[in-house]
Phi, psi and omega in degrees: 000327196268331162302310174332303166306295191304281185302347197264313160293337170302315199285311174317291183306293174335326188265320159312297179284345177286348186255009168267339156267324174321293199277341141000301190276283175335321177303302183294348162270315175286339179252064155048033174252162174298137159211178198295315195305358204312308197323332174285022197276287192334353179247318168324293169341282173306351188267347198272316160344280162333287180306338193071047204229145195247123179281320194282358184297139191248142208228119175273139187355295173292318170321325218263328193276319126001278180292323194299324210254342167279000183271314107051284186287331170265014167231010130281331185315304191303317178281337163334287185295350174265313177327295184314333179246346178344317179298328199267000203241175172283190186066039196217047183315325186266358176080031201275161163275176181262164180256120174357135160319311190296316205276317167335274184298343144322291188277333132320292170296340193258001170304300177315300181275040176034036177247332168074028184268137157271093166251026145223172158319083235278332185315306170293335222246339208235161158250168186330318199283326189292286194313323188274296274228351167215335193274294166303306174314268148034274175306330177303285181286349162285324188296315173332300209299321198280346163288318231269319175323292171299335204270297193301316188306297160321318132317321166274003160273320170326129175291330175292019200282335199290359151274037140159187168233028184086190191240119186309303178302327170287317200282326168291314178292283191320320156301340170259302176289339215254302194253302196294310197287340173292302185305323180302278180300354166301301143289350173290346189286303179318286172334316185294308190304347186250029141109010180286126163275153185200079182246143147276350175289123169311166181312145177284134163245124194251161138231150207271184183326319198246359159075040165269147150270112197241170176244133197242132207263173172202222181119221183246042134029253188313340181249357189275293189332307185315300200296301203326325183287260177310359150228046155054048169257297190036081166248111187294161175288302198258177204274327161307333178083229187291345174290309175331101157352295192262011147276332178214115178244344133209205164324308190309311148313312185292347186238331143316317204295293187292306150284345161303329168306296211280341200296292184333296191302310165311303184333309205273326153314304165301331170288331180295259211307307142344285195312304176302342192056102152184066196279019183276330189290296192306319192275341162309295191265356137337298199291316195306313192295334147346271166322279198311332173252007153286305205321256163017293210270331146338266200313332185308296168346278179315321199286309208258332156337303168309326185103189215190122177267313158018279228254332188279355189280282186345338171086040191247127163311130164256031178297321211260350166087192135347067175243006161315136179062015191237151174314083214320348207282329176243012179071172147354266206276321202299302216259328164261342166278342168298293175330308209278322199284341190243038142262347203242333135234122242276079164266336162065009160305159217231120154252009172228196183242128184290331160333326164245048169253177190298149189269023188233314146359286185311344170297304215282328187304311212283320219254322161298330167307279253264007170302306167069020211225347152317054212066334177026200179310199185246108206076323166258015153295311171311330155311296211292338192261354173282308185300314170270012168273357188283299201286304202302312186282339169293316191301277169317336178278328172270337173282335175244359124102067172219161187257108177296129233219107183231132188034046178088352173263132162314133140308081217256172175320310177282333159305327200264339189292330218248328169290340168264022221213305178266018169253343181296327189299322195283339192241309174303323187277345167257005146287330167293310164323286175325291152317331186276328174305310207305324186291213167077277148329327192253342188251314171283116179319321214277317174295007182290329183292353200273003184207135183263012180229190163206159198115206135268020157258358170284314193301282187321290215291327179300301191297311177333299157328289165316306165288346152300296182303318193278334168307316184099017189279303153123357169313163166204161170264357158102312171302000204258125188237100202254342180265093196222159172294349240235302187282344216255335160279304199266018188246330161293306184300341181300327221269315162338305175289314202302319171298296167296309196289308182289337162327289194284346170271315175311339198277303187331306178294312187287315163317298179319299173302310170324305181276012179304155126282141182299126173222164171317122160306162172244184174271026178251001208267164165257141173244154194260004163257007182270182200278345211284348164289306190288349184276297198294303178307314171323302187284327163313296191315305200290330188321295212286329196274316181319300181286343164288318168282344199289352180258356173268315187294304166299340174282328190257267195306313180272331173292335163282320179297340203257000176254330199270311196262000000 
């Protein structure tokens, strides 16, 4: 265990100093400074050509939010349609058919909000063309967007935001050459030498051990994996993710994997504070997210550490803890610390099944969802983490008899209206889904097949879903027979609010703000870098999300655990 440890924190460092050069660059790339990434203006240059696109014109909150949501729209379109014809097009070795409408559009939208929930397979589900050419893309331009989304927010706590929040194209073409795509080929070069297939070849016919004949998928792996990882996506090649041999083909992936997950997003903490000139901000908030991913990452720990009392009556060794559903190459303790780190950001990559970890496991997945703000996605942990620095600082600011106040703009009644609205939106609408499922579930015959477990791990599995989708994490338990018209509709609408909505409020509170005059803090002022501030927003963030969650956790996760012992 103390090896464990050891290596998790090793894992841990590694990524704090890799996101303080990361982010270092990202500064000097969004605010226009020199930076080593310089060389790439020439292809910038030409995309801007191409487009017909003026970079420097600067654009205020709705213009930015406006074009954001219409490029939004036109790279559903593509992908709708391509799905929809996948059988009939090239890249198609295997013979995959094109997909049910309902599934199509599913898999579009969770592609799209970077959330990835998958009800289909990938090996099986997608063809080749489909995987790089919409999927793959896909990832790319969703993860762009959610830089360009965090990058404008930031820019309107800046005192110059009142001319504009920059220009959405130039910050999407630079999110994509300067940053997503050099790291992307970087790492696929690691995957590839550790055994990532990276083929146009139909599927392989072997025969196994057992003198059975199987069919073994390959593809192009290796260019797909890097983004999935580095824009907070995690949409597997294969239908298994990361548990798969040829997605983590051994430790050493496995421990790429696991930074690379984690980097963008810390990365994207150090740019706020660089960008703000305040970096007592960033190691503020830095620290809170920390505290959230011990919070997260304990009960995962504890739960699958601990073992099956089940399986321990039974006279079955439990040295091994908990291994039901887990990767055998990498245990336990590997495999629940993975869990923890794509619970906090929501890539929702997988090396177990969550379906079999321990029902108190299941606390720590739900309270990283559904905070979303522990490092979160890549920009819209920053977006979601705006949002309660809105509530935390309105709070704090009335408690110590002040008018509240962030980076020198006063704070009104309609900034506080609109963030609590969107945190309410984040715990109501997958609850409503949820209810409406479970009604459903009791009443329509048909819906009895949608769940293998019943009870209150059925109860979990449901809500799970739900609260996986409105996260953008894209995670499932698995127990679920989720490609139905029915999950494949209200979990787009799930995947849809969860994206947009803290989007469009932060712009909206950043609109407000803007146009605020900026003035000096006083010695009245409260600051939001210190830690005693950073305590407090940790305890607003666990209030709203714990206590909120708390009639879900008892119907579901404790109520299974008090059945278990």
């Amino acid at each position: 265990m103390l090896t464990q440890l050891i290596v998790s924190l090793g894992i841990l460092l590694t990524v704090i100093l890799l996101s303080v050069i990361v982010g270092r660059e990202m500064k000097k790339i969004y605010a226009n400074e020199k930076s080593i990434t310089d060389f790439i203006n020439p292809l910038d240059r030409l995309i801007y050509r191409f487009c017909k696109i003026d970079p420097t014109v600067q654009m205020n909150w709705k213009t930015y939010l406006k074009v954001l949501l219409s490029v939004q729209f036109i790279w559903f379109l593509w992908g709708f349609i391509i799905l929809l014809l996948q059988g009939k097009l090239f890249l198609n070795p295997a013979g995959i058919d094109s997909m049910e409408w309902t599934l199509a559009l599913n898999s579009t939208i969770s592609f799209l909000t970077s959330t990835n929930l998958q009800h289909y397979s990938g090996e099986t589900g997608a063809s080749y063309f489909a995987q790089v050419g919409v999927f793959m893309l896909l990832q790319f331009l969703s993860a762009a967007t959610s830089l360009c989304a965090g990058v404008a927010v930031v820019r309107g706590l800046a005192a110059q935001s009142i001319q504009g929040l920059g220009n959405f194209y130039s910050d999407f073409v630079r999110s994509s050459t300067r940053i997503l795509l050099p790291l992307s080929m970087i790492t696929a070069t690691f995957f590839l030498f550790n055994g990532v297939p990276m083929t146009f070849d139909e599927p392989e016919k072997i025969t196994s051990v057992e003198g059975r004949e199987v069919v073994v998928s390959t593809g192009p792996a290796a260019v797909f994996l890097p983004i999935k990882e580095l824009g907070s996506n995690g949409g597997g090649f294969f239908g298994t993710n990361c548990a798969h041999p040829f997605e983590n083909p051994n430790f050493f992936t496995y421990i790429i994997h696991t930074i690379i997950v984690w980097l963008l997003p810390m990365s994207f903490i150090v740019f706020v504070g660089r960008y703000l000139n305040n970096k007592k901000f960033s190691r503020m908030l830095l620290g809170v997210m920390l505290m959230g991913f011990v919070v997260t990452c304990i009960p995962l720990l504890y739960g699958e550490m601990s073992g099956n009392p089940k399986l321990s009556a039974m006279g079955i060794d439990a040295s091994l803890a908990n291994m039901e559903g887990k990767e055998v190459r990498f245990g336990t303790y590997y495999s629940s610390f993975y869990s923890a780190v794509n619970m906090i950001i929501p890539a929702g990559t997988i090396t177990g099944m969550h379906d079999s970890y321990m029902p108190l496991s299941s606390i720590g997945m739900f309270i990283g969802m559904q905070v979303d703000a522990f490092f979160g996605g890549l920009g819209t942990g920053w977006i979601n983490m705006f949002i309660y620095l809105i509530i935390a600082t309105f709070i704090g600011s009335l408690m110590v008899g002040r008018t509240p106040e962030l980076f020198g703009r006063k704070i009104s009644i309609k900034e506080v209206q609109v963030a609590v609205l969107v945190n309410l939106c984040a715990l109501a609408i997958p609850l409503l889904f949820s209810a409406i499922a479970v009604h459903v579930y009791l009443y329509v015959p048909e819906a009895v097949e949608w769940l293998s477990n019943t009870g209150p791990h059925g109860f979990t599995t449901i809500v799970y879903e739900y609260v996986s989708s409105m996260a953008g994490n894209g995670s499932g338990f698995e127990g679920l027979a989720d490609n139905t018209p029915f999950w494949n509709l209200t979990t787009s609408v799930t995947m849809l609010a969860g994206r947009f909505i803290p989007m469009i409020g932060a712009f909206l509170i950043i609109g407000c703000l803007s146009a605020k005059k900026a003035v000096a803090p006083s010695l009245g002022t409260l600051r939001v870098d210190s830690g005693i501030f950073g305590t407090l927003l940790f305890m607003v963030i666990m209030i709203l999300t714990v206590m909120s969650m708390f009639i879900v956790f008892a119907l579901g996760p404790v109520q299974e655990h008090l059945l278990l012992v």
